[in-house]
N, C-alpha and C positions, 0 to 999 in steps of 0.2 A: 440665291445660293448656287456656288457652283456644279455643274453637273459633267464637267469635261473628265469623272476619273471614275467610268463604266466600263466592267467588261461586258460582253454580250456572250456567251459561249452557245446559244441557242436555246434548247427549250426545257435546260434541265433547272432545279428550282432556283430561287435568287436568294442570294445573302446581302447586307445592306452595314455596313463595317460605321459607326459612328464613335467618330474620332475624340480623344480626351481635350484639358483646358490647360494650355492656349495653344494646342497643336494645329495640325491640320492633316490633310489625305495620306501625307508622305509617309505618317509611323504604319499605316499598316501596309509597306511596301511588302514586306515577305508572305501576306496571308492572299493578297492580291495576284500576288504569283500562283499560289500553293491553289488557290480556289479556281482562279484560271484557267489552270493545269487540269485539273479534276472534273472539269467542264461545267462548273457552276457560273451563273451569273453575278456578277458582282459590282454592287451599289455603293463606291466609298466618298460620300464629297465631303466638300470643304463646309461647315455647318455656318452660320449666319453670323456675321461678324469675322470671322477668322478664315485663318490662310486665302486662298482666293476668290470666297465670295465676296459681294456685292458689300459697299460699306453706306450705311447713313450717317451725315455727320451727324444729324442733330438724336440718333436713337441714342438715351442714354443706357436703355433694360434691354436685354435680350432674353425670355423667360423659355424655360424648357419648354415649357408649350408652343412657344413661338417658332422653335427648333423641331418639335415634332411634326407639326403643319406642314414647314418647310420641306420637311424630307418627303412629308405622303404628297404634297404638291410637284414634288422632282419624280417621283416613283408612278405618279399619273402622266407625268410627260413622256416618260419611259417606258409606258405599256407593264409595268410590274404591279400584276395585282396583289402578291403576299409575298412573307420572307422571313428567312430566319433574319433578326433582327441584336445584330451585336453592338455595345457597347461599352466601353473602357472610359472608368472614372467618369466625368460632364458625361459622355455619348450614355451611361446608363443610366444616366440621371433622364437624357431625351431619351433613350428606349422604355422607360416608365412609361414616361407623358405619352408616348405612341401607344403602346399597349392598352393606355387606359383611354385614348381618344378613339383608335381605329383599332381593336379588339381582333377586328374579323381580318386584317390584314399580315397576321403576325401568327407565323408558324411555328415558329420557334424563337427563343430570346438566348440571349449569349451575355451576363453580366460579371462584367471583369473589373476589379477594382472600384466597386462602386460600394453604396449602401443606400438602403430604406428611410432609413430619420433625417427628417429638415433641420437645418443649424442651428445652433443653439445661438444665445446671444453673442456670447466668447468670441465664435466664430464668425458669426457674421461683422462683429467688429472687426476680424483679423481681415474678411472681405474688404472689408472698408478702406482697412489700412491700405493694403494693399492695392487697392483703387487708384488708391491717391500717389501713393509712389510712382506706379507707371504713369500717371497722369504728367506728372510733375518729371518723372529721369529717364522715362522710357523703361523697356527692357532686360536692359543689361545686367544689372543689380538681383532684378529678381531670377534672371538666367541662371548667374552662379550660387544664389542663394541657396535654391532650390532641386539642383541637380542631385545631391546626394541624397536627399529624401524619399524623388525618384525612382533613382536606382541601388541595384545592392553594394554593398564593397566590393562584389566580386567582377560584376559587372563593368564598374569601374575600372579595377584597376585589368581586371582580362578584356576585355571589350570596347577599347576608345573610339573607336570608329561610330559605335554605339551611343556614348555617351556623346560626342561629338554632334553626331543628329540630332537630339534630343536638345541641346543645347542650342542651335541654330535653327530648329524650328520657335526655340522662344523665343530667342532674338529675331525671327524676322516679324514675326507676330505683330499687326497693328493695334499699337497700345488703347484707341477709341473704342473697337472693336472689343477687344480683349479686354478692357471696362466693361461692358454693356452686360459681356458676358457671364463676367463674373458678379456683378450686382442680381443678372438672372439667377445665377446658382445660390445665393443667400436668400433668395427670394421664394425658393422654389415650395411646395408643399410636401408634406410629411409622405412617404408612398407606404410605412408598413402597415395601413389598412388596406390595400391592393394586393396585399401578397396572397391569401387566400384565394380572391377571386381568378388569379392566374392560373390555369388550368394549360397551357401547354408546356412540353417539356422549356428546361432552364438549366443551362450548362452556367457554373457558378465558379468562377475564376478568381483566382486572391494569388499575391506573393507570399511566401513565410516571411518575410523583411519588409514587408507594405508596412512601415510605420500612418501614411496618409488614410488608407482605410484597411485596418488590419483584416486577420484574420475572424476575429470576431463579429467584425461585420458580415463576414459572407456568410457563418455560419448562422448568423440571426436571418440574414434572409433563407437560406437554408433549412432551418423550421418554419419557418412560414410559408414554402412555397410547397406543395403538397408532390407537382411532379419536377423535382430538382436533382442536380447531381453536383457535387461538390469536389471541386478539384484545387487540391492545394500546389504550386508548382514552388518548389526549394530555389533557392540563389538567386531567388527574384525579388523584387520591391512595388512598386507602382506600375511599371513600363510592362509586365508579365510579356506581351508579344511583342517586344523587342530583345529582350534579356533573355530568356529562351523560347524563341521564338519552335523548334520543333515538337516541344511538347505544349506548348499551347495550339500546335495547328494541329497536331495529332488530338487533342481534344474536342476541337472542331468539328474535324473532319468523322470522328466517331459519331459527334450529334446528328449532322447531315445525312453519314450512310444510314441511321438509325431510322431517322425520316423518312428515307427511300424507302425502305424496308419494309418501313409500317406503311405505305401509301399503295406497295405492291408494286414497287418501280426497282430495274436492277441501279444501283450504284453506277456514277458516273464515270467513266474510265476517259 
């Protein structure tokens, strides 16, 4: 997995940014800044299979656990023993499987665009399709299929530069890779019998316009996580920290000072 997109800001806590499917490091270019800035440490790589990590030809699965390992094996190379631990769509699917692997490493969770329940059939069919398609045309089909899903109208049509990203990180996406991956996430295990047992705070991120994992999913894990806070952000869809990106980092950034707060440390300036 790659590990070239660390900031080190010194010895204030670390946040570890786990990117959605089929992205990679680059969407969370403006939280990277922002956390930077604020003298956090920060952990965003490329997850196993996608954007610049390491590829195997012959892996067909890549399983969220297999991604969660990867990350505590990057974060032991890197002298990070704990972290708030964010994740968007896939990445909160691997901040699950972290959570429930290495419990004691995880200060904090950040679940954005994701949900608790494993696929139903339906869906993992529609995996499958899907499979086969980039298998077979590559990319490009699934690029434009998928971008208004995505993203909101408004983002669209205000924001192209936006949408432009997002569209060329699927496209460069290795379609092997981005298999593996996706057979991982139909594969994955059920997590809302985990929701109880999480006991640290859980900043709970959704779009109003997320058709992929609406609203209802955050607020299901929302009851079930006992210290959670739910944040709904408007004129957004899937993408929340690309699409408004200041109120997503102003969310962030609230859980982190909160952190300090409680630990008896001043806030990072």
């Amino acid at each position: 997995m790659s590990e070239a997109f660390y900031y080190d800001a010194g010895s204030a806590q670390s946040v570890v940014l786990l990117h959605g499917y089929p992205f990679d490091h680059s969407m969370w270019a403006e939280q990277i800044d922002l956390l930077g800035a604020h003298g956090y440490r920060v952990f965003a790589p490329d997850l196993p299979g996608l954007g610049g990590s390491l590829k195997q030809a012959d892996q067909t699965i890549i399983t969220m656990a297999d991604m969660a390992r990867a990350v505590a094996a990057s974060m032991d190379r890197l002298g990070v023993i704990d972290a708030t631990v964010c994740g968007l769509s896939m990445g909160g699917y691997v901040a699950f499987e972290f959570a429930h692997l290495f419990p004691l490493r995880v200060r904090s969770l950040v679940l954005a665009g994701t949900r608790a329940p494993a696929d139903n059939e339906l869906e993992k069919q529609a995996r499958a399709q899907q499979v086969a398609q980039m298998l077979a045309t590559g990319m490009g089909d699934i690029a434009d299929a998928t971008l208004a899903k995505l993203l909101a109208p408004r983002t669209l049509a205000e924001k192209p530069a936006v949408a432009a990203r997002v569209h060329e990180m699927i496209l460069r996406a290795d379609r092997v890779g981005t298999a593996a991956a996706q057979r991982g996430m139909a594969a994955r295990r059920d997590y809302s019998a985990d929701l109880p047992g999480i006991k640290v705070p859980v900043l709970i991120i959704v779009g109003r316009q997320d058709s992929i994992r609406p609203v209802a999913d955050a607020e299901f894990m929302h009851r079930g996580l006992s210290n959670s806070r739910l944040e709904i952000i408007e004129d957004a869809a899937h993408m929340t920290n690309m699409e408004q990106p200041e109120i997503f980092n102003r969310a962030l950034l609230t859980l982190l000072e909160a952190l300090d707060n409680t630990a008896g440390a001043s806030p990072p300036s």
